[in-house]
GULOLO-777497 format. One record per residue: x, y, z of N, C-alpha, C, O in turn. Coordinates in steps of 0.2 Angstrom, whole numbers, plus 5000, padded with zeros to 4 digits. Atoms other than C-alpha are relative to their C-alpha. Example, Ala and Ser with C-alpha at 12.3 -4.5 7.8 and 13.67 -1.06 7.14 Angstrom:
// residues 2
500449945000506249785039500450065000500950055003499649944999506849955036499650055003499950115004
//
This chain:
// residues 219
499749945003532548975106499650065003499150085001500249925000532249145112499950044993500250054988500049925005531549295103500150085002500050115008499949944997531949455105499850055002499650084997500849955000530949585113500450085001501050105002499749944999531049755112500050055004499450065006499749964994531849875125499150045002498750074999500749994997530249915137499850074999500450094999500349965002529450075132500050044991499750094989499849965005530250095115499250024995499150064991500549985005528350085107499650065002499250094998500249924997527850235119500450074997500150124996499449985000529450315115499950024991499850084990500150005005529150295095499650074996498950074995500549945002528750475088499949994991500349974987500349995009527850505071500550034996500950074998499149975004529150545057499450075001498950075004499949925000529150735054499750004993499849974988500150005008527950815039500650034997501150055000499549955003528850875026499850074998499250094999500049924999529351055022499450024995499150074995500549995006527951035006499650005002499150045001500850024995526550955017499850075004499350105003500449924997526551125029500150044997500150095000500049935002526851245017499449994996499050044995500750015002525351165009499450015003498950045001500349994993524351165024499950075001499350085001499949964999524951325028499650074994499350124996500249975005524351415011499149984999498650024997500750035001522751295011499650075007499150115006500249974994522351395029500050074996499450104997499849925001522751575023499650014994499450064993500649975006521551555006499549965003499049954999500949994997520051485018499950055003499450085004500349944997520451615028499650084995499250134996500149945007520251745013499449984997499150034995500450015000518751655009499450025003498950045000500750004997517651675023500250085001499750115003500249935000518351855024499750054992499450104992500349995005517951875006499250025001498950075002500850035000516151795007499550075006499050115004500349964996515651925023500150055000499550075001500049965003516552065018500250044994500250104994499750005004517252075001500550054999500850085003499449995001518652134991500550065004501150065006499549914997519052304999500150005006500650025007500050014994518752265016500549915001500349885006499750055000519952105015500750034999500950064994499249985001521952145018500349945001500149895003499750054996523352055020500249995006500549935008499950014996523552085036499649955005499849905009500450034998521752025041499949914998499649875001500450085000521851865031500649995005500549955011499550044996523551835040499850005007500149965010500350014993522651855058499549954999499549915003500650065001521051745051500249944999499949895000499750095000522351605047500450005006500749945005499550024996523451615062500750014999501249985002499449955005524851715052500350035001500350025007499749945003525851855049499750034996499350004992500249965007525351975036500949984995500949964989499350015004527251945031500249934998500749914995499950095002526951755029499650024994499950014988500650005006525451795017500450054994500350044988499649945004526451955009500449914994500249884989499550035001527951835008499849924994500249914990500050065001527051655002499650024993499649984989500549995006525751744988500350094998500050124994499849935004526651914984499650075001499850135002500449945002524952014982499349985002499249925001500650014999523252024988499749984997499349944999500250015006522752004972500349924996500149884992499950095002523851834969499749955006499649895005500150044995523251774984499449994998499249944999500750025002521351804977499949944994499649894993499950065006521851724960500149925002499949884998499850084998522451554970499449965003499349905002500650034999520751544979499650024993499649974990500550025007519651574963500449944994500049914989500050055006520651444953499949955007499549915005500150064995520551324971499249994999499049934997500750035000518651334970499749994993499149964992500250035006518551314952500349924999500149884995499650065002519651164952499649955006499549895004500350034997518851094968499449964999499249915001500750055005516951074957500149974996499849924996499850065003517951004944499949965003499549935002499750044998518650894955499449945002499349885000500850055000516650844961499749974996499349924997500450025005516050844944500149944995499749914992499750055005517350724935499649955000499249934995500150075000516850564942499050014999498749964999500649995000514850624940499950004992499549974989499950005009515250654921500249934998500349944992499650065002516050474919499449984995498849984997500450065001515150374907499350054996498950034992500749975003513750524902500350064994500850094996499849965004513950624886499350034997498850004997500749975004512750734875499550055004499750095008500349984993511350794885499949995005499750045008499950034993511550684899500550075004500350115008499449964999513350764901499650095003499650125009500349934998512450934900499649995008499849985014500450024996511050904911500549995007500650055010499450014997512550834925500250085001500050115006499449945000513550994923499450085004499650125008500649964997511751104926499849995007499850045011500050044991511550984944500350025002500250065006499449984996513151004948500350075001500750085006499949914999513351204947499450035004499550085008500649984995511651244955500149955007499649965011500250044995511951114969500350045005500950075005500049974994511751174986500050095002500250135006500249934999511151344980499750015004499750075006500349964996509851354992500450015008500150045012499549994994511251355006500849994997501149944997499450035003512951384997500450025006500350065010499450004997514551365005500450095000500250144997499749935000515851515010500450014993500550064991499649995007516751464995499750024995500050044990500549995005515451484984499850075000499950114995500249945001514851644991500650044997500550074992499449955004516751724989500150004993500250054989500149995007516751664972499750054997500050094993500449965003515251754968500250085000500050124995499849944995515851894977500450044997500350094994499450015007517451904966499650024995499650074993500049965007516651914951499550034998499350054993500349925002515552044953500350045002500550094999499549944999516652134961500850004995501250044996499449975004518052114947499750044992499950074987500249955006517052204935499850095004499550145002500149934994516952354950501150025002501550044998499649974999518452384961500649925000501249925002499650064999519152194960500450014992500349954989500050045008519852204940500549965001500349934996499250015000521452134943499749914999500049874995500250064998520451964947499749954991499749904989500550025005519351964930500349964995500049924993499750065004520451864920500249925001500349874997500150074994520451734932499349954998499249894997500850025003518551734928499949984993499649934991500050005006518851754910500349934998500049904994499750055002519951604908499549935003499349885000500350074997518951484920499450014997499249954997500450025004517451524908500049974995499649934994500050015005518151504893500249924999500249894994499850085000518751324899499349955001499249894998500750045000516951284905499550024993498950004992500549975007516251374888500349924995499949884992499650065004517451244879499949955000499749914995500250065000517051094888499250004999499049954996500550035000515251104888499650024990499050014988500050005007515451154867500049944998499649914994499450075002516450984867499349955001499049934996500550034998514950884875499450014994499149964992500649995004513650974863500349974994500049924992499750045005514750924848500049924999499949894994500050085000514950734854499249975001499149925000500750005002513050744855499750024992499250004990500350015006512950794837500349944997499949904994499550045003514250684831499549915002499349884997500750064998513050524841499350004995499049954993500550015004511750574831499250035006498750035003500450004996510650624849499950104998499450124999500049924997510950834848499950034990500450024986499949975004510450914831500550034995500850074999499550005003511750954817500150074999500750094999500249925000511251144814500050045008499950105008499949954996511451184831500450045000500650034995499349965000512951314835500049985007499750005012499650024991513851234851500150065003499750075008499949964998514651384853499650045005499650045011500849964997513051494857500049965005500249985011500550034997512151374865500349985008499949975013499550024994513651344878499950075002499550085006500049934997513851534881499250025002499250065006500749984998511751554882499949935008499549955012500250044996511751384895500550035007500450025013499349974993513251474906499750065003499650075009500549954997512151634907499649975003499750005009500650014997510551544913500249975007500049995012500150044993511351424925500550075008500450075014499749944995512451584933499450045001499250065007500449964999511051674930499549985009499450025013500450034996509951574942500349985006500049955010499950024992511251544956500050065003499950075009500049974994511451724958499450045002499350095005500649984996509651734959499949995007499650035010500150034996509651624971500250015008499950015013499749954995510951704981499750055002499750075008500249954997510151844981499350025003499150075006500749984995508351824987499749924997499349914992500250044999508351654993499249985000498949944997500850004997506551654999499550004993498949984993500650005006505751684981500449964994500149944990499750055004506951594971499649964997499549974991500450075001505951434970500549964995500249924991499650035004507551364960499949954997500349934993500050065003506751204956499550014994499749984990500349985003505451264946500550024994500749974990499749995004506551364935500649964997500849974991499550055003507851234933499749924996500149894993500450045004506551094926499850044993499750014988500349965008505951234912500849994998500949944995499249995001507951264910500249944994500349944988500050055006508051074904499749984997499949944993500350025004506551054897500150054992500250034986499749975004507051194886500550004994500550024988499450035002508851124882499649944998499849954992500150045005508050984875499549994996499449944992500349975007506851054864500450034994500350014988499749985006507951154856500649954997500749954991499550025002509551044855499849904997500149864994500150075004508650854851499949994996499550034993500250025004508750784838499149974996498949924999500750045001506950724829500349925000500949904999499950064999506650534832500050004992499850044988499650045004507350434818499349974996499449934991
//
């Protein structure tokens, strides 16, 4: 019995299906807020058009107009992408640890790689000092993504009192908005005059402090 073989070239011949229209429009958008990025991070808001990100992604301006509406929607979509991208790092790092662990974890993970941060990192920064200047349009962006990390890391302090590990008179509240200052505080130290920073030092006092005040006494 024969088998049957298939017509001589057809496995040369054989092209890759076709993405789809959602894949390059994703693609397409992913490019146009890296490119908004690295012109953020170098020369910030004012100096960043639509025309330029659409030349830095390979564009139009009228694709960038057309795909985000507004220079201003277009910074909104990269400031929630690089908040959503640390989540996305921090999840599986947070698996399994609550209380002060949890803390601790969320301290590592926001300080990491400040002595060399990423362009996305810088444009962030960049963004939100500049939405308290000539960027306002943006600060709500800031304001909502704090108040979700002010929440979660309330919620952590809380399932540490509730354990019996984190003191019962602390105020979550505070302690979360005092821990959000220090750790912002210290990257854009760090940012700002790498060379004297010394970020390990101050972030050893940081947690030895957080668990003085927030442990509970031994049992």
């Amino acid at each position: 019995m024969q088998t049957a073989t298939a017509p001589a070239g057809t496995a040369s011949t054989t092209r890759p299906p076709r993405r789809k229209q959602a894949e390059r429009v994703a693609e397409s958008d992913r490019r146009m807020i890296d490119a908004a990025m690295r012109l953020i991070a170098s020369g910030g808001y004012s100096q960043t058009t639509l025309a330029n990100i659409g030349v830095e992604a390979g564009y139009s301006r009228g694709l960038v107009q057309h795909r985000f509406g507004s220079k201003d929607k277009l910074l909104e979509a990269l400031i929630n992408q690089v908040a959503n991208d640390h989540r996305e790092r921090l999840l599986p790092k947070l698996r399994g640890l609550a209380g002060i662990e949890a803390l601790e974890c969320e301290i590592d993970s926001y300080l990491e790689g400040v002595d060399q941060p990423s362009v996305s990192s810088r444009a962030f920064f960049v963004l939100m000092l500049e939405s308290i200047g000539p960027a306002p349009h943006v600060r709500q962006v800031f304001a909502e993504i704090s108040k979700r990390w002010h929440d979660a890391l309330a919620g952590q302090i809380r399932k540490g009192q509730k354990a019996g590990e984190i003191r019962k008179d602390v105020d979550a509240a505070m302690e979360a908005q005092l821990l959000i200052a220090a750790v912002r505080g210290l990257r854009m130290q760090s940012m700002l005059s790498p060379e004297t920073s010394r970020i390990a030092l101050p972030l050893a006092a940081l947690k030895r402090d957080l668990r003085r005040r927030l442990l509970a006494p031994p049992r």
